[in-house]
mmJSON file of the N, C-alpha and C atoms, coordinates in Angstrom:
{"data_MODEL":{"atom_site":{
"group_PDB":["ATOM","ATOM","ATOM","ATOM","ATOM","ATOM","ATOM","ATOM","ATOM","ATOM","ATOM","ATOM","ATOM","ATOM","ATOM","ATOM","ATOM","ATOM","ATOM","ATOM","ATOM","ATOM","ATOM","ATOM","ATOM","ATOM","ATOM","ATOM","ATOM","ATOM","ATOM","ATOM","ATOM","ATOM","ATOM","ATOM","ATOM","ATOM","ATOM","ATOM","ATOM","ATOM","ATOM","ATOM","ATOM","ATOM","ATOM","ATOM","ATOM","ATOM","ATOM","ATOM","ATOM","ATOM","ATOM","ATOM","ATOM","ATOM","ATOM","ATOM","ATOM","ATOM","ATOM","ATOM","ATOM","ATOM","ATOM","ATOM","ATOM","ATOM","ATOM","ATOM","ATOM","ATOM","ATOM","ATOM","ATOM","ATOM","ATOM","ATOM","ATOM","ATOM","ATOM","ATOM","ATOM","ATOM","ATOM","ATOM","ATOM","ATOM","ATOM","ATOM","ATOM","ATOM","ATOM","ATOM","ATOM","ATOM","ATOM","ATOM","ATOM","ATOM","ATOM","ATOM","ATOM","ATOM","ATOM","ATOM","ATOM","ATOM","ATOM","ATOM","ATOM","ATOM","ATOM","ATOM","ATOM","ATOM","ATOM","ATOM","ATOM","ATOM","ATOM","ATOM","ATOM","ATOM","ATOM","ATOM","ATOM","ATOM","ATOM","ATOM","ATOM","ATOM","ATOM","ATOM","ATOM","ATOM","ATOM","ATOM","ATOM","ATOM","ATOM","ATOM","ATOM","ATOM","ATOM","ATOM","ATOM","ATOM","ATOM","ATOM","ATOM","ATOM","ATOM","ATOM","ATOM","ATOM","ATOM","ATOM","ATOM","ATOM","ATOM","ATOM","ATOM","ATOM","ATOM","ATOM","ATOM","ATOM","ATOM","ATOM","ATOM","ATOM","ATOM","ATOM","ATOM","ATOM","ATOM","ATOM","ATOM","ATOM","ATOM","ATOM","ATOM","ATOM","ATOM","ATOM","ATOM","ATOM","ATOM","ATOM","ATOM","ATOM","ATOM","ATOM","ATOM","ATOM","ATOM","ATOM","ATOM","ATOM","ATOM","ATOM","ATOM","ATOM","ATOM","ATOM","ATOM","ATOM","ATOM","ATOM","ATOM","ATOM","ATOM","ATOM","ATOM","ATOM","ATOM","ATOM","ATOM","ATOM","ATOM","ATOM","ATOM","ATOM","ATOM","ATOM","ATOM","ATOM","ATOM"],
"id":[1,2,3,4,5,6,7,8,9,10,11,12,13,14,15,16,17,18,19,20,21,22,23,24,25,26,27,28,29,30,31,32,33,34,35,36,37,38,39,40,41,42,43,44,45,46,47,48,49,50,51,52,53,54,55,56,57,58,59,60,61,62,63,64,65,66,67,68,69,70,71,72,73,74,75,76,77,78,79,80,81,82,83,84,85,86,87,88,89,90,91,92,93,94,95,96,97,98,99,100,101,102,103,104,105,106,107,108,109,110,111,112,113,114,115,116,117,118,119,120,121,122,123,124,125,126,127,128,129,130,131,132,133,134,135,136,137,138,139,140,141,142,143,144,145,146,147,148,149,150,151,152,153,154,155,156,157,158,159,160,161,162,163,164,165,166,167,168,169,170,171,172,173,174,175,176,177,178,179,180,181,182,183,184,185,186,187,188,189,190,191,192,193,194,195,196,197,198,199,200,201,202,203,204,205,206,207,208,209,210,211,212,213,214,215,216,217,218,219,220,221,222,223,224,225,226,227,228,229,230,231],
"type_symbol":["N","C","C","N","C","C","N","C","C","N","C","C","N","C","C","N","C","C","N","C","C","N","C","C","N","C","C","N","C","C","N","C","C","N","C","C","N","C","C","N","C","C","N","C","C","N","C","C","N","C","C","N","C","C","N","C","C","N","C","C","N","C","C","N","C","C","N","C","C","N","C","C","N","C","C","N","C","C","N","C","C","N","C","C","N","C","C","N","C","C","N","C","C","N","C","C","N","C","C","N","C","C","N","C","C","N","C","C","N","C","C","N","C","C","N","C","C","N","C","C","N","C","C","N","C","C","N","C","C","N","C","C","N","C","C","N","C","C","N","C","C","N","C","C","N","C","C","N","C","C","N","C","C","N","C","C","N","C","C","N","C","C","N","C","C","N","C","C","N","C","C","N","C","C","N","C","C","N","C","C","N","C","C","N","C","C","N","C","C","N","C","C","N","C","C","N","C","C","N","C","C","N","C","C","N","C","C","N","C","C","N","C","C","N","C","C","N","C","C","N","C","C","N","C","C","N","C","C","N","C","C"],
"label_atom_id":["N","CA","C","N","CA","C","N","CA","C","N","CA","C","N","CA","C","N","CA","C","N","CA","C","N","CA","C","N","CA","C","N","CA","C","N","CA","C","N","CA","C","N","CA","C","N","CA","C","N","CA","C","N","CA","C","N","CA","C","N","CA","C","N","CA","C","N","CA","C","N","CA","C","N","CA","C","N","CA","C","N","CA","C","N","CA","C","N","CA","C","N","CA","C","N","CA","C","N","CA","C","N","CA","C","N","CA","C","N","CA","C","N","CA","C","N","CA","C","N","CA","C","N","CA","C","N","CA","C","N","CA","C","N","CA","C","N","CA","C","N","CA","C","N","CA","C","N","CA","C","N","CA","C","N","CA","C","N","CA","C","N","CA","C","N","CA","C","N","CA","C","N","CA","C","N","CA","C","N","CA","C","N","CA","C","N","CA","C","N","CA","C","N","CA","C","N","CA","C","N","CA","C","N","CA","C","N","CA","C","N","CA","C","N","CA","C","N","CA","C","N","CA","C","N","CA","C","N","CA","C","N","CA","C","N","CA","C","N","CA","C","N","CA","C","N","CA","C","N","CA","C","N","CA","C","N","CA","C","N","CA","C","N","CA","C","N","CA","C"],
"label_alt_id":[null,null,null,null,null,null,null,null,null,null,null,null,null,null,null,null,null,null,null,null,null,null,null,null,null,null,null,null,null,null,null,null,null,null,null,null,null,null,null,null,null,null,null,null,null,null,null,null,null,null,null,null,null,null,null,null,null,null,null,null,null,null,null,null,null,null,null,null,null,null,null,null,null,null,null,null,null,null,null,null,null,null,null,null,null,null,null,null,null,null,null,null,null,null,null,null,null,null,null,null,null,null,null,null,null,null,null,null,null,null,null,null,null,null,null,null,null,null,null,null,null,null,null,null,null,null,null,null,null,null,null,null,null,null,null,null,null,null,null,null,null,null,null,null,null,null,null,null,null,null,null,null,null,null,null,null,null,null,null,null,null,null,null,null,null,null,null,null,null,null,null,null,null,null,null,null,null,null,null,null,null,null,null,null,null,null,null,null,null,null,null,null,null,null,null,null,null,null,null,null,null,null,null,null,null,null,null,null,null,null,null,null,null,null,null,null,null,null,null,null,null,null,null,null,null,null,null,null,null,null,null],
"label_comp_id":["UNK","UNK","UNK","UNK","UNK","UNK","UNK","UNK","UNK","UNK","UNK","UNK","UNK","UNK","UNK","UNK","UNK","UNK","UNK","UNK","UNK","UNK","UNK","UNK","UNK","UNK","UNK","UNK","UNK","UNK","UNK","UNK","UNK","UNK","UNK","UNK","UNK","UNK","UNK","UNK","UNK","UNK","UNK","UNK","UNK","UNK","UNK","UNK","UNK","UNK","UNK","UNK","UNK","UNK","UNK","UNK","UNK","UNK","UNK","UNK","UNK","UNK","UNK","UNK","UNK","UNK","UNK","UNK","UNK","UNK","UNK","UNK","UNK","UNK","UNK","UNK","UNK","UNK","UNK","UNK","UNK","UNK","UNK","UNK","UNK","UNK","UNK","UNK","UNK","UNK","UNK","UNK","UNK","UNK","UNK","UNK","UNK","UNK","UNK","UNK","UNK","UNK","UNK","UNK","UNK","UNK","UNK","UNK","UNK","UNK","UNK","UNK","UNK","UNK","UNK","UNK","UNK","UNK","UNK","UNK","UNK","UNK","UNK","UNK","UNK","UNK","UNK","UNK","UNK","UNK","UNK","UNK","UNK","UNK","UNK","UNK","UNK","UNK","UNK","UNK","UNK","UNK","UNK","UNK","UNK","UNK","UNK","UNK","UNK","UNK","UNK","UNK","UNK","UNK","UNK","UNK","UNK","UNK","UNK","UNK","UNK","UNK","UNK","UNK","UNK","UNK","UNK","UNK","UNK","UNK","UNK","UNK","UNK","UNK","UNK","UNK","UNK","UNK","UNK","UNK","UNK","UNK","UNK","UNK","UNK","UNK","UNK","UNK","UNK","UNK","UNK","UNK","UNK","UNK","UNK","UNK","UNK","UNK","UNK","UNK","UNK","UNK","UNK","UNK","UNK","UNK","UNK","UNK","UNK","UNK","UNK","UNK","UNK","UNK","UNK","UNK","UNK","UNK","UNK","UNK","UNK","UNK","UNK","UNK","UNK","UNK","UNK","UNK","UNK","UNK","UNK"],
"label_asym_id":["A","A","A","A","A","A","A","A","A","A","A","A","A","A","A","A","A","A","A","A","A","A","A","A","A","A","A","A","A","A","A","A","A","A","A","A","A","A","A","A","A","A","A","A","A","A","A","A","A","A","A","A","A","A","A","A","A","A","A","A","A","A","A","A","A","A","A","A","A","A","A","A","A","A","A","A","A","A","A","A","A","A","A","A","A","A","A","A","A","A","A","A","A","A","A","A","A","A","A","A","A","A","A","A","A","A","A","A","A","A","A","A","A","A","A","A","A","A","A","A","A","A","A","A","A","A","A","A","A","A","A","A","A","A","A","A","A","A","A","A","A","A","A","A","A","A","A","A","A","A","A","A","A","A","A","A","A","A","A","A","A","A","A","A","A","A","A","A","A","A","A","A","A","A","A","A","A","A","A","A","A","A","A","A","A","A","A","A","A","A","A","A","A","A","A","A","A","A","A","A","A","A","A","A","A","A","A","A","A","A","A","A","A","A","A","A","A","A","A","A","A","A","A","A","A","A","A","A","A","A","A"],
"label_entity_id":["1","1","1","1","1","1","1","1","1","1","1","1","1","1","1","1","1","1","1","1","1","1","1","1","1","1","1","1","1","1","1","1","1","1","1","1","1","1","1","1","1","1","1","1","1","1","1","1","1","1","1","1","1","1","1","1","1","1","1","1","1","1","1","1","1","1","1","1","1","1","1","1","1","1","1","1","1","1","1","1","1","1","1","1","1","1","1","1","1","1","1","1","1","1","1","1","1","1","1","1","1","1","1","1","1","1","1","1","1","1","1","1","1","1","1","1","1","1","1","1","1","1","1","1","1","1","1","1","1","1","1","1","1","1","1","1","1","1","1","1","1","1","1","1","1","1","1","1","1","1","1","1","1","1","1","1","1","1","1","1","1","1","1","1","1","1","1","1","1","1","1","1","1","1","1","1","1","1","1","1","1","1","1","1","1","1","1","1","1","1","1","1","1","1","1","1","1","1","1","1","1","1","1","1","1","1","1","1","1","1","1","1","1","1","1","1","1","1","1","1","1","1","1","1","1","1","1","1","1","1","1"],
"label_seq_id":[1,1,1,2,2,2,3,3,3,4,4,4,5,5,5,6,6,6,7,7,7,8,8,8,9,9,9,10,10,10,11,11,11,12,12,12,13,13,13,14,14,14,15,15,15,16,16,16,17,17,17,18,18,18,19,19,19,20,20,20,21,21,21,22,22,22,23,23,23,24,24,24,25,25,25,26,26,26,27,27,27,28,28,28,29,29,29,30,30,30,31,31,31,32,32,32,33,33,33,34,34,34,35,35,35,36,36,36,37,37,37,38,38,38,39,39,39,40,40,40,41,41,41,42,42,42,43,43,43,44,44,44,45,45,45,46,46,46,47,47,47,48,48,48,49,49,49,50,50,50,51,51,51,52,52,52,53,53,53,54,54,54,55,55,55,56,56,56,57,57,57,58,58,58,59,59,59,60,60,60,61,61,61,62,62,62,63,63,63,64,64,64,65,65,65,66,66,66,67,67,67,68,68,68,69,69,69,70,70,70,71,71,71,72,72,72,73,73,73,74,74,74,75,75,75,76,76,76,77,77,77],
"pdbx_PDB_ins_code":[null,null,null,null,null,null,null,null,null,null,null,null,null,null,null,null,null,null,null,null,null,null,null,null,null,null,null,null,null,null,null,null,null,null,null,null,null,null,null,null,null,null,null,null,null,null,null,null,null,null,null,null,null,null,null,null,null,null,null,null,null,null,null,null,null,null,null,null,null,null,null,null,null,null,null,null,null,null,null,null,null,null,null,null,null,null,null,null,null,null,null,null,null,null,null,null,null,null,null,null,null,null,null,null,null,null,null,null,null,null,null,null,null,null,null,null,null,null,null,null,null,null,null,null,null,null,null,null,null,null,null,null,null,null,null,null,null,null,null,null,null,null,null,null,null,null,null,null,null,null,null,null,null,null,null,null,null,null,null,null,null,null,null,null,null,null,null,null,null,null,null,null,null,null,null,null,null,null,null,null,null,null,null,null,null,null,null,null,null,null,null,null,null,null,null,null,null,null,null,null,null,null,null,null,null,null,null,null,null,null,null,null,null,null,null,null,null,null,null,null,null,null,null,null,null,null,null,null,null,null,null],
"Cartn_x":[101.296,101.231,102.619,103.082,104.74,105.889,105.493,106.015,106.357,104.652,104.543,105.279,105.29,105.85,107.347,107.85,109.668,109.692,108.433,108.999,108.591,108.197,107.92,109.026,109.248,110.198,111.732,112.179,113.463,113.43,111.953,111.969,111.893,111.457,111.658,112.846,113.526,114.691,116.051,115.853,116.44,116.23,115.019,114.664,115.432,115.173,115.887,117.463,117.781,119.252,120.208,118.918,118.744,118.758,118.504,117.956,119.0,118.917,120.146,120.647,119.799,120.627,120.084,120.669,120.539,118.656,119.045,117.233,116.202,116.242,115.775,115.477,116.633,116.552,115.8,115.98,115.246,113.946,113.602,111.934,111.453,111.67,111.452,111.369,112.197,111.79,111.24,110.759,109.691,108.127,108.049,107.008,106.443,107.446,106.92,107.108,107.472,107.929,107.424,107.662,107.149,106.576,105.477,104.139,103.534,103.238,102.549,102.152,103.4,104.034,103.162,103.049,102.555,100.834,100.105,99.14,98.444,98.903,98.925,98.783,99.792,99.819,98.664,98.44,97.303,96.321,95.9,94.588,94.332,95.311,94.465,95.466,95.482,95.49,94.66,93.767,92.396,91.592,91.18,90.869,91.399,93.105,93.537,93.554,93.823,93.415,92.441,91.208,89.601,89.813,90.305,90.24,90.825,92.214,92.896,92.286,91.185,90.932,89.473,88.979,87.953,88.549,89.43,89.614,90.659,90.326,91.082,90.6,90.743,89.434,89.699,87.809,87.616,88.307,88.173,89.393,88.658,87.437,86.098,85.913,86.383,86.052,87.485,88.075,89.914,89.721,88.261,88.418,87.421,87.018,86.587,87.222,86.631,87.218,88.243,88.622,89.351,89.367,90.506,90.316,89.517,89.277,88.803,87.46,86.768,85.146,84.991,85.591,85.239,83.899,83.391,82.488,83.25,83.203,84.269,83.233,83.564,82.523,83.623,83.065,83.525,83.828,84.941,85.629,85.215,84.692,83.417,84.614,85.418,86.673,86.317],
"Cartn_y":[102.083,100.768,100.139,100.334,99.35,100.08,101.63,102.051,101.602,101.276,100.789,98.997,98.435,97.057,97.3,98.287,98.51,99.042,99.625,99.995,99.018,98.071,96.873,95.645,95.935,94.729,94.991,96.544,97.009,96.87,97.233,97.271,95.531,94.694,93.522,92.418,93.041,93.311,93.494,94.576,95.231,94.036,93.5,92.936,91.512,90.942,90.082,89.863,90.716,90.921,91.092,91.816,91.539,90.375,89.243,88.092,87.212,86.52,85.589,84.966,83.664,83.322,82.98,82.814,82.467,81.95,80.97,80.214,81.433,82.245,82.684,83.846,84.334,85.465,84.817,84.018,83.583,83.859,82.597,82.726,83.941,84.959,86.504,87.121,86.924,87.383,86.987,85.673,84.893,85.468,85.025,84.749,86.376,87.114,88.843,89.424,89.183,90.182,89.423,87.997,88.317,87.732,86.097,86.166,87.389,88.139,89.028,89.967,90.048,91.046,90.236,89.148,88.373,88.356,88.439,87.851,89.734,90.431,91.932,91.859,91.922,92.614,91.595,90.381,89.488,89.857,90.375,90.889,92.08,92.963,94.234,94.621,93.272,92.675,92.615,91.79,91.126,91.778,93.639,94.03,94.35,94.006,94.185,93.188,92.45,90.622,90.176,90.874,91.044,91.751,92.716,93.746,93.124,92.099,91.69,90.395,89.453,88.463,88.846,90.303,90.709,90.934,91.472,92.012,90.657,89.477,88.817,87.839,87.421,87.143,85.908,85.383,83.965,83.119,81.618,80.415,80.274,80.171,79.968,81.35,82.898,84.203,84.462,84.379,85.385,86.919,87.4,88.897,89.224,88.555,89.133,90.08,91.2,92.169,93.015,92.707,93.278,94.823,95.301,97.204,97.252,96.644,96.475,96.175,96.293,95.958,97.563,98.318,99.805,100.125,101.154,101.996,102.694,102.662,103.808,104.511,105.985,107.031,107.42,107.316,107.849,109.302,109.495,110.842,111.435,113.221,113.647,114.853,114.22,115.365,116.008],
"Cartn_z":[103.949,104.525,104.559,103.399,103.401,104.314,104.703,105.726,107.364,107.867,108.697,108.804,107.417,107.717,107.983,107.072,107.218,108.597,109.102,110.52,111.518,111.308,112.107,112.165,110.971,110.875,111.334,111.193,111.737,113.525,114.076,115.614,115.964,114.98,115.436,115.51,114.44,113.989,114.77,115.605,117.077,118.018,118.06,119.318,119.171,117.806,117.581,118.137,117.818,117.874,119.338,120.131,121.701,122.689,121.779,122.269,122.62,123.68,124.5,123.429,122.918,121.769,120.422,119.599,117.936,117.761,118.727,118.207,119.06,119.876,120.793,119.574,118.842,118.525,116.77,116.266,115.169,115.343,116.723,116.38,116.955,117.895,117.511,116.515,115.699,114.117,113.861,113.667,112.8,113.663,115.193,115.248,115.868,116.135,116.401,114.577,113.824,113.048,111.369,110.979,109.676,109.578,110.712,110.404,110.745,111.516,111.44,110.084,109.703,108.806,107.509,107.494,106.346,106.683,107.725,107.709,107.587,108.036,107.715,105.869,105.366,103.938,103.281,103.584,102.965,103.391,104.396,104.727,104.349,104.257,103.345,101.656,101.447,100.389,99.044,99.879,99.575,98.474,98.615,97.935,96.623,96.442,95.044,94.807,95.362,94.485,93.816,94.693,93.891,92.6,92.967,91.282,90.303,90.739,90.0,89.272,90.496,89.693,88.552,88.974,87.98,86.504,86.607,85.368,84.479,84.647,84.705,83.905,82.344,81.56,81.767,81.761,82.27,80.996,81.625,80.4,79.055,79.118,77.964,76.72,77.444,76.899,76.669,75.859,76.426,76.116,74.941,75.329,76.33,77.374,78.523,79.096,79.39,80.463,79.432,78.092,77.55,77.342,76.825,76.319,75.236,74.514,72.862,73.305,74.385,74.399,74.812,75.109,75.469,74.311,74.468,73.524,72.871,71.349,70.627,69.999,69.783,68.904,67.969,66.721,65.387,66.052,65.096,64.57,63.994,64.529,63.673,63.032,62.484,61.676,60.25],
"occupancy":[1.0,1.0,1.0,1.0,1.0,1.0,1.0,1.0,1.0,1.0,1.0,1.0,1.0,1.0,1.0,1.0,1.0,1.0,1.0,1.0,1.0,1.0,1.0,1.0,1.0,1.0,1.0,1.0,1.0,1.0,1.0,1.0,1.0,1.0,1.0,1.0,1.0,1.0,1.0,1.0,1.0,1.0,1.0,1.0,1.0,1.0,1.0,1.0,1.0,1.0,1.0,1.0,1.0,1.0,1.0,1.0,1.0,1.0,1.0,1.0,1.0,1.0,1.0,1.0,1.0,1.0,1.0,1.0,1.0,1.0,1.0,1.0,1.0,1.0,1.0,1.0,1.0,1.0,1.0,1.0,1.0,1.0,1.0,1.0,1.0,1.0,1.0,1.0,1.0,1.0,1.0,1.0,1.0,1.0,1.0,1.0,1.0,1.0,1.0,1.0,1.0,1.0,1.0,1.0,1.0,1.0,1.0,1.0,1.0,1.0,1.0,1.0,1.0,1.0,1.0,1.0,1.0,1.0,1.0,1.0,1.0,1.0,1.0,1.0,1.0,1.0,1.0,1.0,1.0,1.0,1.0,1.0,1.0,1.0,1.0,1.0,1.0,1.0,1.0,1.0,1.0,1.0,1.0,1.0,1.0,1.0,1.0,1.0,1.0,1.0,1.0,1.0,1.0,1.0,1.0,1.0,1.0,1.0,1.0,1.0,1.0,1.0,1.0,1.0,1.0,1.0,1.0,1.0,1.0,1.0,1.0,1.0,1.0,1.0,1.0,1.0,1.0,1.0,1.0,1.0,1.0,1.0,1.0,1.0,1.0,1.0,1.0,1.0,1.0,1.0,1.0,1.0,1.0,1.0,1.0,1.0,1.0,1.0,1.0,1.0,1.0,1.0,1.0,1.0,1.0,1.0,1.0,1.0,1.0,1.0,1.0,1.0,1.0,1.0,1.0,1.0,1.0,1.0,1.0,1.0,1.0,1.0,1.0,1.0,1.0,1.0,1.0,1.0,1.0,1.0,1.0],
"B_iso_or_equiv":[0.0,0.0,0.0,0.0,0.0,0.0,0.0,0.0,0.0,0.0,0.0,0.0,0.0,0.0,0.0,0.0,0.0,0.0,0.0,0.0,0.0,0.0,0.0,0.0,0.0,0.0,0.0,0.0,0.0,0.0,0.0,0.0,0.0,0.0,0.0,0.0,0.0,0.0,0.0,0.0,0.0,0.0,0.0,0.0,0.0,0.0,0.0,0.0,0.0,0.0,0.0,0.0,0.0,0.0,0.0,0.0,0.0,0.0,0.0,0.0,0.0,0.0,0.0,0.0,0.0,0.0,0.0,0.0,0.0,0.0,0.0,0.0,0.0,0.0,0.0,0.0,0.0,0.0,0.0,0.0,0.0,0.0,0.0,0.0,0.0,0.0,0.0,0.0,0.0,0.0,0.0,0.0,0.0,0.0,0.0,0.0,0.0,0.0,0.0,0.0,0.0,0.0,0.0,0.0,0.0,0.0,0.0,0.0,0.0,0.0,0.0,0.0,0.0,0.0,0.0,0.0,0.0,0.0,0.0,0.0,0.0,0.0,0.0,0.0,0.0,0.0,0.0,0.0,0.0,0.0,0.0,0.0,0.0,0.0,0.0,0.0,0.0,0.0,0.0,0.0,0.0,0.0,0.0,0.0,0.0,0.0,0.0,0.0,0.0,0.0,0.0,0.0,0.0,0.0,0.0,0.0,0.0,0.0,0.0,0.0,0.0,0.0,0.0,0.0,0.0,0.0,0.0,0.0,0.0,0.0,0.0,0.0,0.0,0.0,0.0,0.0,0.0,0.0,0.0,0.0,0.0,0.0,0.0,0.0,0.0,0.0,0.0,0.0,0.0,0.0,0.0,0.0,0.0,0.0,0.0,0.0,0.0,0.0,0.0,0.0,0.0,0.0,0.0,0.0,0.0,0.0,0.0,0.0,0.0,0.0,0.0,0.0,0.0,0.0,0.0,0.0,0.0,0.0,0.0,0.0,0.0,0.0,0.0,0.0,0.0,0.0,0.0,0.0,0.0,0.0,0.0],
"pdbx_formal_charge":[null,null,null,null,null,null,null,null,null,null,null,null,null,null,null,null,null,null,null,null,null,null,null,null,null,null,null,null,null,null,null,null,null,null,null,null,null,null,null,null,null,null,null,null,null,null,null,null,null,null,null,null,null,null,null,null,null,null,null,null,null,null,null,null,null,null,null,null,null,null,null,null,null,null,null,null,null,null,null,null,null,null,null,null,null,null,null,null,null,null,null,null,null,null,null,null,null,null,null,null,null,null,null,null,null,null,null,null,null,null,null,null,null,null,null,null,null,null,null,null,null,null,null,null,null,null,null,null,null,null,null,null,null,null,null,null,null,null,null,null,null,null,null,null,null,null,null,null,null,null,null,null,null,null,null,null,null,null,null,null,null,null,null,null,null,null,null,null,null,null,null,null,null,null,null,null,null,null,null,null,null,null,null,null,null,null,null,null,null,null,null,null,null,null,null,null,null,null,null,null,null,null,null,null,null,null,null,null,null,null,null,null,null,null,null,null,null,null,null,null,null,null,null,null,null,null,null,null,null,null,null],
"auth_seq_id":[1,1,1,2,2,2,3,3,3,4,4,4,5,5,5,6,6,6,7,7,7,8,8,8,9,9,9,10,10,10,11,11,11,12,12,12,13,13,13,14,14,14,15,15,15,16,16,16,17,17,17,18,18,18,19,19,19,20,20,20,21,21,21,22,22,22,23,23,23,24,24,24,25,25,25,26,26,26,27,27,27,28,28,28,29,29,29,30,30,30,31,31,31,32,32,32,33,33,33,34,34,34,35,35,35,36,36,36,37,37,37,38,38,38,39,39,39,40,40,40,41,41,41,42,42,42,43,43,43,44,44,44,45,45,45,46,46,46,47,47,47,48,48,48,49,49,49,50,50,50,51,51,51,52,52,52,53,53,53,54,54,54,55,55,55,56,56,56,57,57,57,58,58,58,59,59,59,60,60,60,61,61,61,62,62,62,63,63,63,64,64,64,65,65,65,66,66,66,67,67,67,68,68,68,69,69,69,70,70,70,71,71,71,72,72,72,73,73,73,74,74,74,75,75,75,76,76,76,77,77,77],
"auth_comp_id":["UNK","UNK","UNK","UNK","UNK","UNK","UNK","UNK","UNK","UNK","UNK","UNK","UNK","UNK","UNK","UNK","UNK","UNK","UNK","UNK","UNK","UNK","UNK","UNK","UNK","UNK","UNK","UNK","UNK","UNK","UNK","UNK","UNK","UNK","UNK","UNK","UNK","UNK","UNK","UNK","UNK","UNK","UNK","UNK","UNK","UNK","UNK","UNK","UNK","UNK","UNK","UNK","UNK","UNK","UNK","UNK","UNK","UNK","UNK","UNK","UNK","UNK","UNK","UNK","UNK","UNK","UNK","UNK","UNK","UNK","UNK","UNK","UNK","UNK","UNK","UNK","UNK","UNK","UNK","UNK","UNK","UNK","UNK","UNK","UNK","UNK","UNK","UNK","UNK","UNK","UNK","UNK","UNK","UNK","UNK","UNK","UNK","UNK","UNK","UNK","UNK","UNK","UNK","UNK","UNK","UNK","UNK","UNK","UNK","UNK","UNK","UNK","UNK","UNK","UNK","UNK","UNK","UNK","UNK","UNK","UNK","UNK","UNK","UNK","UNK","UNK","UNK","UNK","UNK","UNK","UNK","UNK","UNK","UNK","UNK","UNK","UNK","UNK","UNK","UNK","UNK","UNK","UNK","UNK","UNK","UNK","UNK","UNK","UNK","UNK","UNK","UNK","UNK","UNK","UNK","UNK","UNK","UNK","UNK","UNK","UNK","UNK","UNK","UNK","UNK","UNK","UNK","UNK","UNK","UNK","UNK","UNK","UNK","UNK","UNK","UNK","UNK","UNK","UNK","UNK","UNK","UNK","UNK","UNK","UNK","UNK","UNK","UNK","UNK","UNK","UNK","UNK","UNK","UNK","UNK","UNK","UNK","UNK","UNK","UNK","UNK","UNK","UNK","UNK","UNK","UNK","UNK","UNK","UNK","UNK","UNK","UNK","UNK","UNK","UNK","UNK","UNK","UNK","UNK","UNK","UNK","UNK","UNK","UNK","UNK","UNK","UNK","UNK","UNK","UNK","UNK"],
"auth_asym_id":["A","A","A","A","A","A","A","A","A","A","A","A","A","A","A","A","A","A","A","A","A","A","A","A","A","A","A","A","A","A","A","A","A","A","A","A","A","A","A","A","A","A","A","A","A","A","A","A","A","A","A","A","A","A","A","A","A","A","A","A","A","A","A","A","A","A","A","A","A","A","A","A","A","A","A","A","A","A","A","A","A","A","A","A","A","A","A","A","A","A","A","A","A","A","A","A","A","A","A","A","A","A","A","A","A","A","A","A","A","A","A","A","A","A","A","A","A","A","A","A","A","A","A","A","A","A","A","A","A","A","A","A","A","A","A","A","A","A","A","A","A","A","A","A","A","A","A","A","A","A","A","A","A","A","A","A","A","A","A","A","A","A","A","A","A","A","A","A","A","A","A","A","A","A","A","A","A","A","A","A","A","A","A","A","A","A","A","A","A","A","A","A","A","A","A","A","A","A","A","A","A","A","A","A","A","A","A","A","A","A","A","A","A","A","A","A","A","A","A","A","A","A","A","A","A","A","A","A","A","A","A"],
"auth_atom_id":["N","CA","C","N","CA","C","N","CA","C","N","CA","C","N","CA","C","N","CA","C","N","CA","C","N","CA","C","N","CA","C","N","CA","C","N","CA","C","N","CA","C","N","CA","C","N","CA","C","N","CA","C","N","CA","C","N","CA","C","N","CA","C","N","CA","C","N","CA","C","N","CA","C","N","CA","C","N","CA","C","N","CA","C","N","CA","C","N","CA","C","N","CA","C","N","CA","C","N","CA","C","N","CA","C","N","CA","C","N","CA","C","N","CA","C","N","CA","C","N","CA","C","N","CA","C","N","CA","C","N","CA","C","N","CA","C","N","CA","C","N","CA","C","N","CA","C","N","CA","C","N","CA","C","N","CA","C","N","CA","C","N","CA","C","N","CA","C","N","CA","C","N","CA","C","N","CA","C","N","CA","C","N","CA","C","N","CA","C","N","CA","C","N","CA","C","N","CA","C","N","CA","C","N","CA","C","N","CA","C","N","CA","C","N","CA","C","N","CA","C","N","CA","C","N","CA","C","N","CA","C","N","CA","C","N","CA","C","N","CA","C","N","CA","C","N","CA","C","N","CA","C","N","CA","C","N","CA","C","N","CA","C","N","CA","C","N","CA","C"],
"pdbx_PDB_model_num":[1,1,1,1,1,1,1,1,1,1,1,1,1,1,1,1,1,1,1,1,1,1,1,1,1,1,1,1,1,1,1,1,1,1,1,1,1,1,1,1,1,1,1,1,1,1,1,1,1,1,1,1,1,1,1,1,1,1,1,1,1,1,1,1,1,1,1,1,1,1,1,1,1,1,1,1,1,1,1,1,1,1,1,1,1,1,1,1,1,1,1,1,1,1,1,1,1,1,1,1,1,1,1,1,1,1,1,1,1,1,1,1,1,1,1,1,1,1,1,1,1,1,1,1,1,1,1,1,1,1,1,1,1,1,1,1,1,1,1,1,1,1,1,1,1,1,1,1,1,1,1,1,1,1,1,1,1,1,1,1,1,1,1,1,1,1,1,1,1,1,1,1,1,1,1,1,1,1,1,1,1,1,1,1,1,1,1,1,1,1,1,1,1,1,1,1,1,1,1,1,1,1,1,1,1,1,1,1,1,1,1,1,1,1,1,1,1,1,1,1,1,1,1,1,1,1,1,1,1,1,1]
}}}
């Protein structure tokens, strides 16, 4: 995925740079190259943000979601 943005943003990049003048060539970048670029990585985003706000212990529990709630089995040594 972060491939496709470095290669989006270098061809917009180019185009920018193409552009008659300064403001011409700004909002080409902005409005071809990193809203897009932004509304892209937030949308398939979404699903690590979920994971992130699961595992993410609520304000009331602080060992919610913790490592220390695992199941441990004795050591049969």
């Amino acid at each position: 995925m972060h491939i496709i943005v470095i290669a989006w943003l270098y061809v917009t990049v180019l185009m920018a740079l193409t552009e008659t003048s300064v403001v011409a060539g700004v909002l080409s970048l902005v409005f071809y190259g990193l809203l897009p670029v932004a509304l892209l990585l937030w949308l398939f985003g979404g699903p690590a943000r979920r994971r992130r706000a699961a595992r993410r212990p609520e304000p009331g529990n602080p060992r919610a979601g913790s490592a220390d709630d695992e199941v441990r089995t004795p050591d049969l040594d």
